[in-house]
N, CA, C and O atoms as a GROMACS GRO file, in nm:
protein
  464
    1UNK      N    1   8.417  12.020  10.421
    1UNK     CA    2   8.334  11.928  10.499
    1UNK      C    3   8.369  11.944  10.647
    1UNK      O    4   8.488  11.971  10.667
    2UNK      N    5   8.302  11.934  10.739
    2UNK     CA    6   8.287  11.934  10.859
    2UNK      C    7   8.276  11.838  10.936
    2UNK      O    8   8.177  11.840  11.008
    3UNK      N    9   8.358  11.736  10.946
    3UNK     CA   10   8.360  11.614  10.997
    3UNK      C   11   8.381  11.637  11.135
    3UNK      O   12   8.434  11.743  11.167
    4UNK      N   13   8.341  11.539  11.237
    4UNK     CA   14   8.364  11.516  11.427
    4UNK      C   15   8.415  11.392  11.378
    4UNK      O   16   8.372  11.321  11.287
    5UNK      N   17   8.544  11.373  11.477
    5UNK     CA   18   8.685  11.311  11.498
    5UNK      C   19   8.677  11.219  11.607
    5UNK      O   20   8.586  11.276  11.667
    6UNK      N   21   8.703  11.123  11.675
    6UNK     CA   22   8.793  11.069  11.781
    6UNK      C   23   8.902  11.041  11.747
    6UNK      O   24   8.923  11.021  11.627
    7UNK      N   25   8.971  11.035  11.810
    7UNK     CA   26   9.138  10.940  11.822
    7UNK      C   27   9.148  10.928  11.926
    7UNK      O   28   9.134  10.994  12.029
    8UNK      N   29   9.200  10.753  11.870
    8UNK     CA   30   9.275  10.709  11.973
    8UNK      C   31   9.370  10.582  11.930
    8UNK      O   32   9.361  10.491  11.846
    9UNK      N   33   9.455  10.616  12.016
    9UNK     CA   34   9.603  10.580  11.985
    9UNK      C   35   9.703  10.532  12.114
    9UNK      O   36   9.778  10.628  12.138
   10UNK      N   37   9.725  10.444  12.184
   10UNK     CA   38   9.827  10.431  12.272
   10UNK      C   39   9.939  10.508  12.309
   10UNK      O   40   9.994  10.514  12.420
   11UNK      N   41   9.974  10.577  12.180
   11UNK     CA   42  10.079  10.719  12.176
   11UNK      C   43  10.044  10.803  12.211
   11UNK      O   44   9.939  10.847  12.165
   12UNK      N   45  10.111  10.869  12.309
   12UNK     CA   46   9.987  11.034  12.310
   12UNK      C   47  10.065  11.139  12.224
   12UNK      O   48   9.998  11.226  12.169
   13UNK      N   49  10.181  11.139  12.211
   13UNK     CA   50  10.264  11.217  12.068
   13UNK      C   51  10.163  11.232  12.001
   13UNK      O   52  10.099  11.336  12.008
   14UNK      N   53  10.128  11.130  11.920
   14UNK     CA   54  10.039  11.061  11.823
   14UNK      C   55   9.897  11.164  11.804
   14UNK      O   56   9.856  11.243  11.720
   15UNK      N   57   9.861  11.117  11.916
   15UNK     CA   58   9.702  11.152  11.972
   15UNK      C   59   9.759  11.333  11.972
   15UNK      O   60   9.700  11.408  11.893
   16UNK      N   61   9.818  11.364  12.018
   16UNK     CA   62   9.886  11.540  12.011
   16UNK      C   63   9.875  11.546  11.898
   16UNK      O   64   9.758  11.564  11.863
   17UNK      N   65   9.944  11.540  11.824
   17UNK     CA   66   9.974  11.561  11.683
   17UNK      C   67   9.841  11.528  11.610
   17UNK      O   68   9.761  11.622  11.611
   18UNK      N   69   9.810  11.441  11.560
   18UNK     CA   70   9.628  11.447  11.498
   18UNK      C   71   9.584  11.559  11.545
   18UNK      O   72   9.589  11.655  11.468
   19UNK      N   73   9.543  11.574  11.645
   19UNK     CA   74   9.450  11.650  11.707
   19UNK      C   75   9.514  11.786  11.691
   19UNK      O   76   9.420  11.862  11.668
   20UNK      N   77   9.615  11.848  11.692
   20UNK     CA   78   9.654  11.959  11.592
   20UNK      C   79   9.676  11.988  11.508
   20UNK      O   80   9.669  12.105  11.470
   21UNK      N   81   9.706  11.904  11.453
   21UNK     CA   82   9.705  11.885  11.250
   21UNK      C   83   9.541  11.892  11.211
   21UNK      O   84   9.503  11.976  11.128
   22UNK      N   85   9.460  11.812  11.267
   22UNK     CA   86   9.346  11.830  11.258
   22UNK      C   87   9.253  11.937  11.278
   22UNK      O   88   9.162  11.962  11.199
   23UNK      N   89   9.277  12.000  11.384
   23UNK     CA   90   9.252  12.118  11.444
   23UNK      C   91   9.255  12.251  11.329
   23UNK      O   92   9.181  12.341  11.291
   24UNK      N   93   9.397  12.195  11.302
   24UNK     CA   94   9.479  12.365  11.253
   24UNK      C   95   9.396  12.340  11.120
   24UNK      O   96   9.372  12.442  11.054
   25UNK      N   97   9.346  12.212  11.066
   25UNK     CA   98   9.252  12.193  10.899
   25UNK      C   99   9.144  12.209  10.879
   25UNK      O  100   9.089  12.192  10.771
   26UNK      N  101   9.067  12.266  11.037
   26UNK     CA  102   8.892  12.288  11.012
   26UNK      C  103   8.841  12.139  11.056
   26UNK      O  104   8.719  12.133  11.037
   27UNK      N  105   8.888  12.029  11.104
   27UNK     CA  106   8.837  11.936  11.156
   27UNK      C  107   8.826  11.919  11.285
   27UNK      O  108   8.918  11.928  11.365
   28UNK      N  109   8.652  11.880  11.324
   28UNK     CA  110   8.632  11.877  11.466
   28UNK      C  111   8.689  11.809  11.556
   28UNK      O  112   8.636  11.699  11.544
   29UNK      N  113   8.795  11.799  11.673
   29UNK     CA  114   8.853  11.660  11.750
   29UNK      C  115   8.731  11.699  11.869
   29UNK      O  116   8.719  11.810  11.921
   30UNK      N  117   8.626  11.548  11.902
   30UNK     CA  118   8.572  11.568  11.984
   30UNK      C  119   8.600  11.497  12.086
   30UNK      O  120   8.507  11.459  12.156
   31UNK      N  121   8.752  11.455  12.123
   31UNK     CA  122   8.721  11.358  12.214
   31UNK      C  123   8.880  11.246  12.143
   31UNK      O  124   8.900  11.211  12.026
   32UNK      N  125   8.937  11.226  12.225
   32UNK     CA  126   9.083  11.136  12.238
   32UNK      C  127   9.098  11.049  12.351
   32UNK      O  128   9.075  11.083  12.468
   33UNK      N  129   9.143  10.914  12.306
   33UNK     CA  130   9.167  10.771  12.435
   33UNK      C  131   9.264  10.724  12.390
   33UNK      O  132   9.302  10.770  12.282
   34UNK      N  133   9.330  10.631  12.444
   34UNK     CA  134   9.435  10.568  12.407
   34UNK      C  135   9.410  10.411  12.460
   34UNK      O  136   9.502  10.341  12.501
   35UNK      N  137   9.331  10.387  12.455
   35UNK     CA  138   9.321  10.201  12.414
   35UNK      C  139   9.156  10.196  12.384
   35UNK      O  140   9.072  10.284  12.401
   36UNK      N  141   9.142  10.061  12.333
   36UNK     CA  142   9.037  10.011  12.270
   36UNK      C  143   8.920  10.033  12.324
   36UNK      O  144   8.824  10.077  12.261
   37UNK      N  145   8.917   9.990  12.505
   37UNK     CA  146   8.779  10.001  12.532
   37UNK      C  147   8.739  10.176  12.583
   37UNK      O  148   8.625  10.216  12.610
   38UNK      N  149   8.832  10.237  12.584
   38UNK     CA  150   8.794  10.378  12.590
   38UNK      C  151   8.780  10.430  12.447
   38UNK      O  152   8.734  10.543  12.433
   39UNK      N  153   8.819  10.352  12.331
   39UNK     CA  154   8.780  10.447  12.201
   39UNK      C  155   8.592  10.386  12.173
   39UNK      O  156   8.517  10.447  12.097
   40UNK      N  157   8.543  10.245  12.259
   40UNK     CA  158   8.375  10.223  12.225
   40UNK      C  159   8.360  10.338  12.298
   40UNK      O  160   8.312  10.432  12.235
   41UNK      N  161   8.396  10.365  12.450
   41UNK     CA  162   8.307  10.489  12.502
   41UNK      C  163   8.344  10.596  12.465
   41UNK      O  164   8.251  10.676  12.483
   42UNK      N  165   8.438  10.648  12.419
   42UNK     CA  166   8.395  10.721  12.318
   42UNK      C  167   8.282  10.778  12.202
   42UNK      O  168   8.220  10.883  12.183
   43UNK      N  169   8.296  10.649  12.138
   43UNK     CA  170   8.188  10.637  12.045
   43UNK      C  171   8.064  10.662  12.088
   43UNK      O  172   8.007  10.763  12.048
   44UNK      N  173   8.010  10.585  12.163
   44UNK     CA  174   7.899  10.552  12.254
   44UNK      C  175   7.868  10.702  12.310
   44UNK      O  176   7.758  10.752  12.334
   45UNK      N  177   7.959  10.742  12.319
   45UNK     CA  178   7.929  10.881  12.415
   45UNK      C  179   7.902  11.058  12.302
   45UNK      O  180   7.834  11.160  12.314
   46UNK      N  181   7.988  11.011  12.216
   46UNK     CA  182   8.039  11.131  12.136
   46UNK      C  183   7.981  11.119  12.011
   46UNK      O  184   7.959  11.221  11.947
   47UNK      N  185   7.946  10.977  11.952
   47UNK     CA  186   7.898  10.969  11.826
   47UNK      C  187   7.946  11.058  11.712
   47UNK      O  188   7.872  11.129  11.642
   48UNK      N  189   8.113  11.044  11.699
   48UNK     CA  190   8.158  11.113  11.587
   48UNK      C  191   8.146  11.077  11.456
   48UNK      O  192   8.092  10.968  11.435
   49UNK      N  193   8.190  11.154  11.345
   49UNK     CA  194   8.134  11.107  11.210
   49UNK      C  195   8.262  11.020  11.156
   49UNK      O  196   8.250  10.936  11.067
   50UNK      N  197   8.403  11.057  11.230
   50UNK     CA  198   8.474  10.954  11.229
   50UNK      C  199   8.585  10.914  11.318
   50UNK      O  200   8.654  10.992  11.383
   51UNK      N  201   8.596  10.792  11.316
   51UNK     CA  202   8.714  10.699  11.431
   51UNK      C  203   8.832  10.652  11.344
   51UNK      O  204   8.835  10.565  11.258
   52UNK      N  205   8.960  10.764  11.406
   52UNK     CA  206   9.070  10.731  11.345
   52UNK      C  207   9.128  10.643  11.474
   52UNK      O  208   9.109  10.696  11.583
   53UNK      N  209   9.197  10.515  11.473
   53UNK     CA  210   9.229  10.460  11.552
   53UNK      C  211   9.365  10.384  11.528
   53UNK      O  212   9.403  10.352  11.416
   54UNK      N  213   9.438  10.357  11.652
   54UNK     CA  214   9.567  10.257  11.653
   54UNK      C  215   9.516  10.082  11.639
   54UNK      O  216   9.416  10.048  11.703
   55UNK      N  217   9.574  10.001  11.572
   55UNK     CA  218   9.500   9.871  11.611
   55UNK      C  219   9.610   9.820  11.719
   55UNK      O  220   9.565   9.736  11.796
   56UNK      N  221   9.687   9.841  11.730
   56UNK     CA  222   9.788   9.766  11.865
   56UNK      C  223   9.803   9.878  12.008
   56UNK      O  224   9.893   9.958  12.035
   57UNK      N  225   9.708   9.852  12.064
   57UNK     CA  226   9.705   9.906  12.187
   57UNK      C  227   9.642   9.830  12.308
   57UNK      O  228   9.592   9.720  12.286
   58UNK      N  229   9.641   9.881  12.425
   58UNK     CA  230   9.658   9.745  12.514
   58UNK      C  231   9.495   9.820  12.585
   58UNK      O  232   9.440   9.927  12.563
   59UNK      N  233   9.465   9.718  12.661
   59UNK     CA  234   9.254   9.702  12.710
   59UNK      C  235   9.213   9.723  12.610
   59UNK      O  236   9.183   9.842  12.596
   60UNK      N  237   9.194   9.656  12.521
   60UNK     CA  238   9.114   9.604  12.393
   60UNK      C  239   9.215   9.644  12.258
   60UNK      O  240   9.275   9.750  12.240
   61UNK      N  241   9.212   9.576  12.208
   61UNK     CA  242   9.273   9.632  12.067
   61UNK      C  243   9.191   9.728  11.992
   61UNK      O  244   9.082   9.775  12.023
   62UNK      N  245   9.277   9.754  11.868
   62UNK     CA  246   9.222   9.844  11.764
   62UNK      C  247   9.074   9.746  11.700
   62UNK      O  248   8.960   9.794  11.690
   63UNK      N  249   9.118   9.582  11.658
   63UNK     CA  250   9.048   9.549  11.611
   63UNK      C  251   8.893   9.497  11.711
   63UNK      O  252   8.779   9.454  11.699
   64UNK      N  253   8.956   9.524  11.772
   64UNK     CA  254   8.808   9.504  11.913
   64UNK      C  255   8.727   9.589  11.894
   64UNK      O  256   8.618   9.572  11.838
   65UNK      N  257   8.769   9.688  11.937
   65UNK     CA  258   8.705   9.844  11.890
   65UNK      C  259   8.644   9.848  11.796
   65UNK      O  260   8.525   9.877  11.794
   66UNK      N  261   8.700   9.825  11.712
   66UNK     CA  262   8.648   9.852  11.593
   66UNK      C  263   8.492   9.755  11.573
   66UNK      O  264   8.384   9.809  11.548
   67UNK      N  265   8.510   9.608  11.588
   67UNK     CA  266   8.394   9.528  11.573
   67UNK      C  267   8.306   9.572  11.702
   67UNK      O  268   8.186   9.542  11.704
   68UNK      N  269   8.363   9.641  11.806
   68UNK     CA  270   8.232   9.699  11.914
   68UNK      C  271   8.149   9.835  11.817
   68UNK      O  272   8.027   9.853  11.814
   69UNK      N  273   8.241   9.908  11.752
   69UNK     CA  274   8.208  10.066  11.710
   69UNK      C  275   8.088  10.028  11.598
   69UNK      O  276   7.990  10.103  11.597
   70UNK      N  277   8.091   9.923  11.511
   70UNK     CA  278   8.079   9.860  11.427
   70UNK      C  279   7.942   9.791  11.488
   70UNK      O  280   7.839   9.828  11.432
   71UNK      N  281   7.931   9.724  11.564
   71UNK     CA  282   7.790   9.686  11.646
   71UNK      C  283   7.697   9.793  11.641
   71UNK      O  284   7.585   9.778  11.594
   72UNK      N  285   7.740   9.909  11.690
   72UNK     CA  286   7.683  10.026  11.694
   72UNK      C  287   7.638  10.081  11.598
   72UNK      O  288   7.524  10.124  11.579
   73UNK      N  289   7.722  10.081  11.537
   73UNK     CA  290   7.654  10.159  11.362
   73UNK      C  291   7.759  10.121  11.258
   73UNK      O  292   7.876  10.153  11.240
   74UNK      N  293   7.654  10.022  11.180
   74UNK     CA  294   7.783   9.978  11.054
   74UNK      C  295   7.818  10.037  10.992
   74UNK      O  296   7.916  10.004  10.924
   75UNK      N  297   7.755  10.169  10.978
   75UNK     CA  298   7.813  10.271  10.867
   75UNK      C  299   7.898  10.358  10.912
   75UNK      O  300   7.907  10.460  10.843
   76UNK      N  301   7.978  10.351  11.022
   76UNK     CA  302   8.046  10.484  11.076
   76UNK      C  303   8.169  10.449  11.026
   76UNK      O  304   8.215  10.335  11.023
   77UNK      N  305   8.228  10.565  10.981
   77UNK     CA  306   8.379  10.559  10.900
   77UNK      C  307   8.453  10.544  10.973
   77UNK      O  308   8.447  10.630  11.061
   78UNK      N  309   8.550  10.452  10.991
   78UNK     CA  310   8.669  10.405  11.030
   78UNK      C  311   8.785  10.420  10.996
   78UNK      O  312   8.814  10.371  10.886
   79UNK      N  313   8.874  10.479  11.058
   79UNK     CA  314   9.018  10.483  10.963
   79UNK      C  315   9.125  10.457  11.051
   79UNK      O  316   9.170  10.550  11.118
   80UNK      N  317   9.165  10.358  11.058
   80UNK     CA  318   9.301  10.241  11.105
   80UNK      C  319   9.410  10.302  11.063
   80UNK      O  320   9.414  10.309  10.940
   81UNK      N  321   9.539  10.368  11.142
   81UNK     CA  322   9.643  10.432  11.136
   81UNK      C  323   9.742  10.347  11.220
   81UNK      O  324   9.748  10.380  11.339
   82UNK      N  325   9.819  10.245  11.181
   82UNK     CA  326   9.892  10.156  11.238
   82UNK      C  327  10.029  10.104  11.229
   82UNK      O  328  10.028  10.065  11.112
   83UNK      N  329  10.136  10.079  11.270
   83UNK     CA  330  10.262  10.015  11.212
   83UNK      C  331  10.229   9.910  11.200
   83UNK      O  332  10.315   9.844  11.142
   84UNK      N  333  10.125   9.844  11.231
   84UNK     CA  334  10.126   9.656  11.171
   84UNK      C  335  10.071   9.684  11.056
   84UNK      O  336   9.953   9.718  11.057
   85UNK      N  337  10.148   9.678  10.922
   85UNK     CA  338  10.125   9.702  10.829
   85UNK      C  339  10.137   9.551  10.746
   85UNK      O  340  10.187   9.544  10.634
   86UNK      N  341  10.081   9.433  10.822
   86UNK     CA  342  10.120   9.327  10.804
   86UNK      C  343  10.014   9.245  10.693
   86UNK      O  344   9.895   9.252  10.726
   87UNK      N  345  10.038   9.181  10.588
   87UNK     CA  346   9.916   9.108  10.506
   87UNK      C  347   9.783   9.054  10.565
   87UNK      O  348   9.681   9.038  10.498
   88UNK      N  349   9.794   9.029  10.683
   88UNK     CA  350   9.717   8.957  10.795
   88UNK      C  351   9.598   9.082  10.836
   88UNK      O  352   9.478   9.086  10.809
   89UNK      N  353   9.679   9.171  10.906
   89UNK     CA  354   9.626   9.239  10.939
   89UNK      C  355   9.529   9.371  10.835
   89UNK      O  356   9.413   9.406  10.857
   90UNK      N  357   9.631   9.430  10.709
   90UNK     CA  358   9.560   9.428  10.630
   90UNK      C  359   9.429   9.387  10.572
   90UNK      O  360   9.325   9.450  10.549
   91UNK      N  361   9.470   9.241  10.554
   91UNK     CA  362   9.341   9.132  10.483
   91UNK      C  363   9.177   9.176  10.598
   91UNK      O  364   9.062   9.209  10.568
   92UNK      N  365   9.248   9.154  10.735
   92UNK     CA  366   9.117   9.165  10.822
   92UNK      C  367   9.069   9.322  10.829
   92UNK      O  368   8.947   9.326  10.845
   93UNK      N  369   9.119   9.433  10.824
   93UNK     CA  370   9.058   9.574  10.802
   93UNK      C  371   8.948   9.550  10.678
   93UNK      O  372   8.828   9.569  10.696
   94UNK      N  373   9.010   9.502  10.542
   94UNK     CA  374   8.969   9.492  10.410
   94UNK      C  375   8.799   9.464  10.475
   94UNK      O  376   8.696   9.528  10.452
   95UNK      N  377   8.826   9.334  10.569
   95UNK     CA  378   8.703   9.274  10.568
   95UNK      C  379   8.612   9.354  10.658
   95UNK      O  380   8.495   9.318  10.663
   96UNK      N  381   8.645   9.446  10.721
   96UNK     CA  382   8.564   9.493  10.826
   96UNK      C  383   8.564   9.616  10.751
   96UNK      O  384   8.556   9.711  10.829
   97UNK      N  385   8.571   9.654  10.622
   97UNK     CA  386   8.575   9.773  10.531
   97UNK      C  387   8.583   9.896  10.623
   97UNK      O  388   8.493   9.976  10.643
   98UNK      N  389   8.722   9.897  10.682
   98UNK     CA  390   8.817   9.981  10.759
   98UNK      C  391   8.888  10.048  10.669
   98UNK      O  392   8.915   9.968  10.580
   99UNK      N  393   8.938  10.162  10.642
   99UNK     CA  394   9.034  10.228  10.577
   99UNK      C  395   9.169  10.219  10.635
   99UNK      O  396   9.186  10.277  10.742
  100UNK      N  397   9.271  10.155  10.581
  100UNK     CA  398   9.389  10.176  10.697
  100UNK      C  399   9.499  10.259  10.585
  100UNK      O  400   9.493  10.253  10.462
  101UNK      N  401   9.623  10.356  10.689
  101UNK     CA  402   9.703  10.438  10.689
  101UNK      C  403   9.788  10.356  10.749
  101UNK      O  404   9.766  10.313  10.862
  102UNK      N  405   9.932  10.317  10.657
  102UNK     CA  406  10.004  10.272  10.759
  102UNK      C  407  10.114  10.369  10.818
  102UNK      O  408  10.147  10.472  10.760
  103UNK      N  409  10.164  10.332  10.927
  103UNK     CA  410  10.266  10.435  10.980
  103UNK      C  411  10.407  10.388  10.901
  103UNK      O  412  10.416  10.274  10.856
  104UNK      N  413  10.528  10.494  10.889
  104UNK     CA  414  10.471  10.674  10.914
  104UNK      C  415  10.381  10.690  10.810
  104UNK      O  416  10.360  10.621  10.710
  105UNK      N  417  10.326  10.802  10.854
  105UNK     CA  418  10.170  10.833  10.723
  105UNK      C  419  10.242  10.975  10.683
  105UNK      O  420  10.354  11.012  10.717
  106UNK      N  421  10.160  11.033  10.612
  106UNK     CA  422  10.184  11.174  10.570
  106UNK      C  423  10.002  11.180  10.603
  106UNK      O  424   9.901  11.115  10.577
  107UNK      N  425  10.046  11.314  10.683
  107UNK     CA  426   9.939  11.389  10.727
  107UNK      C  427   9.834  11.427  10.618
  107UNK      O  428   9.714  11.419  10.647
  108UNK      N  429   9.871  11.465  10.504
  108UNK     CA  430   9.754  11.503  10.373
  108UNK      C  431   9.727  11.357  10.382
  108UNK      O  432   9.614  11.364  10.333
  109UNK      N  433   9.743  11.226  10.407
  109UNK     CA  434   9.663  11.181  10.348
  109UNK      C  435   9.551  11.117  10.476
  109UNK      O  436   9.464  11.041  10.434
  110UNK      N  437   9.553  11.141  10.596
  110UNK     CA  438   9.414  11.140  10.692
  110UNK      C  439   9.369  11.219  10.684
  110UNK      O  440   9.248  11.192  10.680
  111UNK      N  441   9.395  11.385  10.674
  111UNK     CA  442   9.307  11.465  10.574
  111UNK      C  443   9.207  11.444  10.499
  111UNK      O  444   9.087  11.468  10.511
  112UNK      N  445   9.300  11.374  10.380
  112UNK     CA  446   9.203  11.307  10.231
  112UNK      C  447   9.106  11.224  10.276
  112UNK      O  448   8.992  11.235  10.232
  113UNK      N  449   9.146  11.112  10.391
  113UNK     CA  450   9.078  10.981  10.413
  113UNK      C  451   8.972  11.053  10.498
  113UNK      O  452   8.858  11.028  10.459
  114UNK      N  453   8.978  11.146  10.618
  114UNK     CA  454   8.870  11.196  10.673
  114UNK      C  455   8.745  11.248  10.577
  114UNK      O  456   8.624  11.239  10.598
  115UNK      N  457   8.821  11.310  10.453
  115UNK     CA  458   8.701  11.391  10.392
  115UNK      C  459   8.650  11.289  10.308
  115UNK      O  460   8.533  11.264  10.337
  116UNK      N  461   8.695  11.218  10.212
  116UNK     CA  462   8.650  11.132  10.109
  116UNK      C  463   8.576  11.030  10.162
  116UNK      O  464   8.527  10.944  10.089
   0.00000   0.00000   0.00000
């Protein structure tokens, strides 16, 4: 499958690393930000097939983003890669039928989550 990518992540390690792990797997990275309101323009701009994102990052959160990306097109795949791996936070992805990865992740499995 041939999926188009954003990330974004407050880390840029982070944002490095995806984006070469990704790279080196046949997946498109079109485009990387590191806080919330640069991952809508992103979206807005790049219209990828999916948004892997941090939810704790600073000018908008993950979960901001997400309910802006989400305005835009309810069907665009989302996948939440986060250390708040907290019941709370959990519970609210569930509801915004977000996929979340918590940190540390193993790389096969945003792989899996990109393609499936």
């Amino acid at each position: 499958m041939n999926n188009s990518v954003i990330i974004v992540d407050d880390d840029q390690d982070t944002v490095r690393l995806f984006r070469e792990f990704l790279e080196e797997n046949g997946i498109k990275v079109i485009g990387t930000g590191y806080d919330g309101v640069t991952a809508v323009k992103l979206y807005k701009e790049k219209k990828p097939d999916v948004v892997l994102i941090d939810i704790m990052m600073p000018n908008g959160s993950g979960f901001h983003a997400i309910k802006k990306i989400q305005e835009i097109n309810s069907k665009v795949k989302i996948i939440a890669v986060s250390g708040d791996n907290s019941y709370s936070t959990e519970e609210k992805l569930e509801k915004l039928s977000v996929r979340f990865i918590p940190k540390p992740f193993n790389l096969e499995q945003i792989i899996s989550a990109i393609n499936n």
